[in-house]
DRENDO-1510 file (C-alpha; in Angstrom, 1 decimal, always signed):
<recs>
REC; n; res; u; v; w
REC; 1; UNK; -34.3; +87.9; +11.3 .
REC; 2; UNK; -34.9; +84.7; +12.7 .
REC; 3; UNK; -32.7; +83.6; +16.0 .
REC; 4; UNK; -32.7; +80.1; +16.3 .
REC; 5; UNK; -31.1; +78.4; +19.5 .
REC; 6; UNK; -28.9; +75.2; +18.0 .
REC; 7; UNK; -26.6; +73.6; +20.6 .
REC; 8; UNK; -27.1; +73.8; +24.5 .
REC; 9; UNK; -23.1; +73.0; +26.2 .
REC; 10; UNK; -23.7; +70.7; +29.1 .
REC; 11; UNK; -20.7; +70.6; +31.9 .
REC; 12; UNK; -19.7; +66.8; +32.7 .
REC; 13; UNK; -17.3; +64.6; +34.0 .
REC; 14; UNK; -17.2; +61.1; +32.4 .
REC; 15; UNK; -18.4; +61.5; +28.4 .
REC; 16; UNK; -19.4; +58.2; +28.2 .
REC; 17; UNK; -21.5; +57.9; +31.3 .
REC; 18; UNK; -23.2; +61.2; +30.0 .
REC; 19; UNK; -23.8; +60.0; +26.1 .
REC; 20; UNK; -25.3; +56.6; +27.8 .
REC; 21; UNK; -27.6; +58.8; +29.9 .
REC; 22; UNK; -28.7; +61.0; +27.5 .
REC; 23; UNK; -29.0; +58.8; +24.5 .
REC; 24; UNK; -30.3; +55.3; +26.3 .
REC; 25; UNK; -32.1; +56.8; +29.2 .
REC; 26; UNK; -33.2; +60.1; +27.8 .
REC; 27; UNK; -33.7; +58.6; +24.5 .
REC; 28; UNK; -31.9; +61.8; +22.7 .
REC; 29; UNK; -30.5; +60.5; +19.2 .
REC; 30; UNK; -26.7; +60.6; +19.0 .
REC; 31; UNK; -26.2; +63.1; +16.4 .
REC; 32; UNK; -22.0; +62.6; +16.3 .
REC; 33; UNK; -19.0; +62.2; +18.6 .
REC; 34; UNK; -15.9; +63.8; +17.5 .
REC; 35; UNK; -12.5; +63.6; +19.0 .
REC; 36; UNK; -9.2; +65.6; +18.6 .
REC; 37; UNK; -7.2; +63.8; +20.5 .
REC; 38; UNK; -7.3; +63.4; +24.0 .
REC; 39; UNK; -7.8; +67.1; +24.8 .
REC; 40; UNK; -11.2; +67.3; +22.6 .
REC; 41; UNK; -14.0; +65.3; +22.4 .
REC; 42; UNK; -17.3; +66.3; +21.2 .
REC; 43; UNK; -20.7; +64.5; +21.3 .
REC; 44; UNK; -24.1; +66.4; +20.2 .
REC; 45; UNK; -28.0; +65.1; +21.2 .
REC; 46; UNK; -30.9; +66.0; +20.1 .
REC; 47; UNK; -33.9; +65.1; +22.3 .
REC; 48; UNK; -36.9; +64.0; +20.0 .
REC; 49; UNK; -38.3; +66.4; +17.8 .
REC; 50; UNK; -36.7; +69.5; +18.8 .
REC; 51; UNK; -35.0; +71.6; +16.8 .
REC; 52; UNK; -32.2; +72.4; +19.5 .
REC; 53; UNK; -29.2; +69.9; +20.5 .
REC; 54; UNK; -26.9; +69.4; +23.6 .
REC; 55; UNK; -23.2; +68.5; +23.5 .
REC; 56; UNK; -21.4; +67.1; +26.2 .
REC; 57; UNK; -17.8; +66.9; +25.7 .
REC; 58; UNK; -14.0; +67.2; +26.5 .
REC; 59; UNK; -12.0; +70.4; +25.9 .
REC; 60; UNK; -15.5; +72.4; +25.4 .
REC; 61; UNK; -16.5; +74.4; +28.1 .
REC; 62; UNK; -14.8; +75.7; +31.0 .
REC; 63; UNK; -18.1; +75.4; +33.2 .
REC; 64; UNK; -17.6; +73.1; +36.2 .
REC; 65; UNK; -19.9; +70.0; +35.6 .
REC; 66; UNK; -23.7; +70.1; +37.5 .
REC; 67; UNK; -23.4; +73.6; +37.4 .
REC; 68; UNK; -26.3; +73.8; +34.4 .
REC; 69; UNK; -29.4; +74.4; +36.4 .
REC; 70; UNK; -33.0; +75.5; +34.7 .
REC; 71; UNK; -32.6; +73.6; +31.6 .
REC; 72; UNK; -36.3; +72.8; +30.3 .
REC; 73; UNK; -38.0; +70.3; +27.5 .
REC; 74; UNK; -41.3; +70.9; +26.8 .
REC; 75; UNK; -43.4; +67.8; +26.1 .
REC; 76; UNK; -47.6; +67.3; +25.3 .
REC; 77; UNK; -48.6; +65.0; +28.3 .
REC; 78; UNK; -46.7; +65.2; +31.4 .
REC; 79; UNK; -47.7; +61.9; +33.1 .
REC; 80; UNK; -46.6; +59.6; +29.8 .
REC; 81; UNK; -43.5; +61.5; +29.7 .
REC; 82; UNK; -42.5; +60.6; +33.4 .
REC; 83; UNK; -43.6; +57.0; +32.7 .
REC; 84; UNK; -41.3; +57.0; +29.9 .
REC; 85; UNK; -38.4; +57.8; +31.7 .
REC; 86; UNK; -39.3; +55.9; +34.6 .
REC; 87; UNK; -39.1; +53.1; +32.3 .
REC; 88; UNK; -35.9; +53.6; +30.9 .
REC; 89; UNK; -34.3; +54.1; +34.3 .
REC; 90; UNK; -34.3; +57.8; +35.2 .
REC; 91; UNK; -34.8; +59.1; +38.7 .
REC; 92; UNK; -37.7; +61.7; +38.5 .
REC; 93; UNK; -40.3; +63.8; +40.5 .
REC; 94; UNK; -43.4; +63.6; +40.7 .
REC; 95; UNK; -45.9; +65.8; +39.2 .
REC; 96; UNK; -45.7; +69.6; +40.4 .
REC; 97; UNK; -47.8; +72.5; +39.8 .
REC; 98; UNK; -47.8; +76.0; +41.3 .
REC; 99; UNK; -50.9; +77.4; +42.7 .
REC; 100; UNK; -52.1; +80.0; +45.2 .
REC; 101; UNK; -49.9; +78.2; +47.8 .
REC; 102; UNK; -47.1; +78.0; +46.1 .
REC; 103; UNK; -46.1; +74.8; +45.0 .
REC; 104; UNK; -48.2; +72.3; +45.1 .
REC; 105; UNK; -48.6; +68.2; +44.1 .
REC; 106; UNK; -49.5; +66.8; +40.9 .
REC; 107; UNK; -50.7; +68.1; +37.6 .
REC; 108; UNK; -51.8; +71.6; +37.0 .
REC; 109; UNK; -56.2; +70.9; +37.7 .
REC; 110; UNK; -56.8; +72.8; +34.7 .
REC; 111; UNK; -53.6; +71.5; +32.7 .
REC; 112; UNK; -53.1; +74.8; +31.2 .
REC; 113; UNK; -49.8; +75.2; +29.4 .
REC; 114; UNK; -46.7; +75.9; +30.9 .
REC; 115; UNK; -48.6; +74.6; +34.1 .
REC; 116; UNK; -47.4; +70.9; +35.3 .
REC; 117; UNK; -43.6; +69.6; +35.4 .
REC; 118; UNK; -41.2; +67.7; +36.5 .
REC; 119; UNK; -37.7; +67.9; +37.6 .
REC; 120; UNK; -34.6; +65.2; +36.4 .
REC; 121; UNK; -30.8; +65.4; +37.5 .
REC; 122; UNK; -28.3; +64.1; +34.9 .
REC; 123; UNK; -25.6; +62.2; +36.7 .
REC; 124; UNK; -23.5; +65.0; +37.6 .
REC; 125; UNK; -26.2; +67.1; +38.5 .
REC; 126; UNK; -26.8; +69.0; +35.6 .
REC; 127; UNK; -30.7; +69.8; +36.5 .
REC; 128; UNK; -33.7; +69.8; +34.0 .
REC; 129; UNK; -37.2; +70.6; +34.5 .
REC; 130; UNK; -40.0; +69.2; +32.4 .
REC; 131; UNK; -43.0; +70.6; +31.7 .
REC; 132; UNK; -46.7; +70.2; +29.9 .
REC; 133; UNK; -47.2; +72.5; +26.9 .
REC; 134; UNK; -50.3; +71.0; +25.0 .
REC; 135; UNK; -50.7; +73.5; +22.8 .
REC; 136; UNK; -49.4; +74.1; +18.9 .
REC; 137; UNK; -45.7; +74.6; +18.7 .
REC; 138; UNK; -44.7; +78.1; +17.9 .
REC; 139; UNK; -43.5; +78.5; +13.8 .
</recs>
């Protein structure tokens, strides 16, 4: 039986402000935003090429907004993904790695997998954290 996560519910204030974020800074693709009135509103994003969406919304969670914290996207090359969104406008961190001491600046030396990230807050504070898988995907 194969369990496949779809949709990710993000807590936020202001649906607009959060579809512009995610779709023009974040470059997630729009995937539909459908309202009920003005008691329901809900719009799904899908970062690029994952199988898994988010949806930000009205009427659609009960979570206050910021209060998803851990969220992660995996991406091949660390360092071109934080110039990409430092070039479209988002406020990142540097490169972090943990090591003997803890954590520790820049990229993983040996850029192992699961190794080297980042961390991004949306505008209500919803936080994510980015980091370097190089290897193959999993099926």
């Amino acid at each position: 039986m194969d369990w496949k996560l779809e949709l990710v519910v993000l807590p936020v204030t202001d649906v607009d402000r959060s579809k512009a974020f995610y779709s023009a800074r974040m470059g997630f693709t729009v995937d539909g935003d459908h309202g009920g009135g003005d008691d329901f509103r809900v719009v799904q994003l899908t970062p690029p090429g994952s199988a898994c969406s988010i949806a930000v919304g009205t009427g659609i969670t009960t979570a206050e907004p910021g209060s998803a914290k851990g969220l992660h996207l995996v991406v091949t090359d660390i360092e071109a993904a934080r110039d990409e969104l430092v070039g479209r406008g988002v406020e990142v961190s540097e490169p972090f790695h943990f090591g003997a001491q803890g954590r520790a600046d820049g990229v993983d030396p040996e850029r192992r997998d699961y190794g080297s990230f980042l961390t991004l807050d949306d505008p209500d504070g919803n936080v994510w954290l980015v980091q370097e898988v190089r290897r193959e995907p999993r099926p």
